[in-house]
C-alpha positions in Angstrom: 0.0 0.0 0.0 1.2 3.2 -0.5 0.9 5.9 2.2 0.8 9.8 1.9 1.8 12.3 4.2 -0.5 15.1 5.7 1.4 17.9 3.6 0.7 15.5 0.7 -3.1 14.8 1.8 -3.8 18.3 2.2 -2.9 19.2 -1.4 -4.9 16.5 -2.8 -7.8 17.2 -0.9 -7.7 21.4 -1.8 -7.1 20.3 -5.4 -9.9 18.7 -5.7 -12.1 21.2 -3.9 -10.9 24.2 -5.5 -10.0 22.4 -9.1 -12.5 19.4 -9.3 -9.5 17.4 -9.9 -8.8 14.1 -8.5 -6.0 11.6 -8.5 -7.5 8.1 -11.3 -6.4 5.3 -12.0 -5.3 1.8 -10.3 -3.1 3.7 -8.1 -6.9 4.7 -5.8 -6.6 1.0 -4.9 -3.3 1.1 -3.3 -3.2 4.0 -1.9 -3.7 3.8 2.4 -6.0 6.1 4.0 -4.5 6.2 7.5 -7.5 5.7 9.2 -8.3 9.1 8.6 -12.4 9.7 7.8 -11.8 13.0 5.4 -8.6 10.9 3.3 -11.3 7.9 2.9 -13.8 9.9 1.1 -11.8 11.6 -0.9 -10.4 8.0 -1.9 -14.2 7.2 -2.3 -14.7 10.4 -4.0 -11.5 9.3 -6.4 -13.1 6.3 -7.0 -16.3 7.4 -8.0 -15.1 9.8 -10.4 -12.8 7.6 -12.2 -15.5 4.6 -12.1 -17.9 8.2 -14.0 -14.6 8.9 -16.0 -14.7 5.0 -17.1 -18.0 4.6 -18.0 -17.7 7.8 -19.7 -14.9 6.9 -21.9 -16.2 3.4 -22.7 -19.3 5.0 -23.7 -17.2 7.2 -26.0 -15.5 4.0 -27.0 -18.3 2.5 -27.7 -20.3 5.1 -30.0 -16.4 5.8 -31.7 -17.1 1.6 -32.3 -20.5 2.0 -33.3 -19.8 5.2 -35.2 -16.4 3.5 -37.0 -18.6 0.2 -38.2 -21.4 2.8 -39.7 -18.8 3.8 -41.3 -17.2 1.1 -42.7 -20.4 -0.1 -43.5 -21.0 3.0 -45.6 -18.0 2.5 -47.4 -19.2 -0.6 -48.5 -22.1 0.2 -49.4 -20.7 2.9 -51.5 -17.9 0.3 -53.1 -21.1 -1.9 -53.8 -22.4 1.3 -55.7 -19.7 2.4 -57.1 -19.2 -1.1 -58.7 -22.7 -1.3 -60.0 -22.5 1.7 -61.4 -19.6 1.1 -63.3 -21.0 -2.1 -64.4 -24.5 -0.2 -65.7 -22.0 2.3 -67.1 -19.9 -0.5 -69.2 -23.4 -2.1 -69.9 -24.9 1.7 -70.8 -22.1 2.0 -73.1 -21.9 -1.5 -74.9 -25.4 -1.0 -75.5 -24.7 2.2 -77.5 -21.8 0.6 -79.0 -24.6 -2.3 -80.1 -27.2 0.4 -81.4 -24.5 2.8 -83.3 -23.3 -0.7 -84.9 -27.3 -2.0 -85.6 -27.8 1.9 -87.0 -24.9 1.3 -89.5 -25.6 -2.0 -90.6 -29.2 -0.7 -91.4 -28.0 2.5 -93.1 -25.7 -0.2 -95.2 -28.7 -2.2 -95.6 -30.8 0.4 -96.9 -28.0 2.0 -98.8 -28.0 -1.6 -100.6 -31.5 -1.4 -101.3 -31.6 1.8 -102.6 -29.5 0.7 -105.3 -30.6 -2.4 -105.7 -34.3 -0.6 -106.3 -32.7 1.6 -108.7 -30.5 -1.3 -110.2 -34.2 -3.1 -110.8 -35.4 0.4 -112.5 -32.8 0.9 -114.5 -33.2 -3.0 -115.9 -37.0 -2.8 -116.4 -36.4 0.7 -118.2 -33.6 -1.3 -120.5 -36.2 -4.0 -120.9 -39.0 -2.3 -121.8 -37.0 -0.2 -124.3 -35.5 -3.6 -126.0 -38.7 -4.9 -125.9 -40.2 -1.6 -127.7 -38.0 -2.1 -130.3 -38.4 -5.8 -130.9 -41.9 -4.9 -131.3 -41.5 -2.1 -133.9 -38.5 -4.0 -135.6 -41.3 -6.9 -135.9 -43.8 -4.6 -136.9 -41.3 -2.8 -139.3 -40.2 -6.1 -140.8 -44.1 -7.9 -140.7 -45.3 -4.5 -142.6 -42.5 -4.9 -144.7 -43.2 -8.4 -146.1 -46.7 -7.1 -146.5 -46.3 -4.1 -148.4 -43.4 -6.6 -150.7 -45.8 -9.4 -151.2 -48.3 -6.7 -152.3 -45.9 -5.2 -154.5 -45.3 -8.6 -155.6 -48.9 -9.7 -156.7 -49.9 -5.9 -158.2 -46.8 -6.4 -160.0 -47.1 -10.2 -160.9 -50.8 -9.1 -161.9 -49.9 -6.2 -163.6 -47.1 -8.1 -165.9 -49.4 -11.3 -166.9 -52.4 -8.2 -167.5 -50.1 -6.8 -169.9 -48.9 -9.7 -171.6 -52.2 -11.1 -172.1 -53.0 -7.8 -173.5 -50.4 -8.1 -175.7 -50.8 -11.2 -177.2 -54.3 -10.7 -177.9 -53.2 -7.1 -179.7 -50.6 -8.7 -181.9 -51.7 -12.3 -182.2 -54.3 -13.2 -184.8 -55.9 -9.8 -186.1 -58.6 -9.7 -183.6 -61.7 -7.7 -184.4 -61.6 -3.6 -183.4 -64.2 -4.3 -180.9 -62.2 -7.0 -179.1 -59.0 -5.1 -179.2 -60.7 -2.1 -177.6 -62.6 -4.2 -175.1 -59.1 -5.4 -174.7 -57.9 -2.2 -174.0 -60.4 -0.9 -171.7 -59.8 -3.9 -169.9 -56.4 -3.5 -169.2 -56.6 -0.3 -168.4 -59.4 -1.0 -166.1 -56.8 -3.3 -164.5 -54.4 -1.4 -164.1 -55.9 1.3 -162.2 -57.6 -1.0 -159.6 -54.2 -2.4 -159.1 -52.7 1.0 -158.7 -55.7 1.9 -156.7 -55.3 -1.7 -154.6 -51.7 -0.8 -153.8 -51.9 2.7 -153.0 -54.5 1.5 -150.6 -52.6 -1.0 -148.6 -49.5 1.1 -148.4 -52.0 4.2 -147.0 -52.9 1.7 -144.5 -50.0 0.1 -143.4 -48.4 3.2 -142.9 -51.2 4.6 -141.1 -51.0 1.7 -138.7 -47.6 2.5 -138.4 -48.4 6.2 -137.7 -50.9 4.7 -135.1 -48.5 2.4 -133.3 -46.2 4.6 -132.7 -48.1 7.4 -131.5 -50.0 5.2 -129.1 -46.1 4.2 -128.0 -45.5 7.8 -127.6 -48.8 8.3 -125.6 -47.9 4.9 -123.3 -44.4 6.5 -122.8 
């Protein structure tokens, strides 16, 4: 035990009456009294304030516990956020990345189309123009044979009209009124076979005329 003087007692009883300042610690428990009444309850005095001071600072201990988890919990909560917002920021992004690539590959698609639609044009206008002039090559060559073979038979008719006429002219003297019926025959002929022919070529070529306007018109 450990035993203080009166000098020594009297300071550390005014201390604590004029400061409010006692001795803490262990050391209350070893200290010796002497017997003395006023030395005992300052020890229990001591005592009382150091057990206040105790609960007092493991109060403080605890709420700087308390307070330290909260805030080691926050932290975590915040690296848990932080990471998921990183995540929905890589995910945010790949997803734009994915929608800028689907935009281009549908711009190249309709890019594609666009001239494949125009490509298609281009081939039914070349078409349509071949087969426009198949048509009037066809027409040109059928109206052709046509207007030959005509020719052909107007001439062919016209030739064995004229022969015949000869040969009944200077064959065996004919009578006057057979050679003039001859005559008026063959002339007679002739202009219905000029007529004939000036006829079908007026047509043909007004069917041609026709044709081609309504081609025109079509166009």
């Amino acid at each position: 035990m450990i035993k203080f003087d009166d000098v020594a007692w009297t300071a550390l009883k005014t201390t604590a009456i004029n400061k409010k300042v006692f001795l803490s610690g262990n050391i209350l428990r070893i200290i010796d009294a002497g017997g003395d009444p006023e030395n005992l309850k300052y020890l229990e005095s001591a005592l009382e304030k150091d057990g206040e001071a105790r609960q007092k600072r493991l109060s403080v201990n605890k709420a700087a516990q308390a307070e330290k988890k909260q805030l080691s919990d926050a932290h975590a909560e915040n690296a848990d956020l932080l990471s998921n917002l990183e995540q929905a920021l890589a995910q945010a992004k790949k997803a734009q990345e994915q929608a800028e690539a689907s935009k281009e590959q549908a711009d190249e698609h309709r890019l594609a189309a666009e001239e494949a639609r125009t490509l298609a044009e281009e081939a039914k206008a070349t078409a349509e123009h071949d087969l426009d002039f198949m048509q009037k090559r066809t027409q040109f060559e059928l109206m052709g044979n046509i207007v030959r073979v005509a020719l052909y038979v107007i001439t062919g008719v016209g030739i064995t009209t004229t022969i015949l006429y000869a040969v009944a002219l200077f064959g065996p003297a004919p009578s006057t009124g057979d050679t003039t019926l001859l005559g008026n025959t063959w002339s007679n002929m002739l202009g219905i076979l000029l007529t004939n022919s000036f006829s079908i070529i007026g047509t043909i070529m007004g069917v041609k005329y026709a044709t081609e306007n309504k081609g025109d018109s079509g166009a």
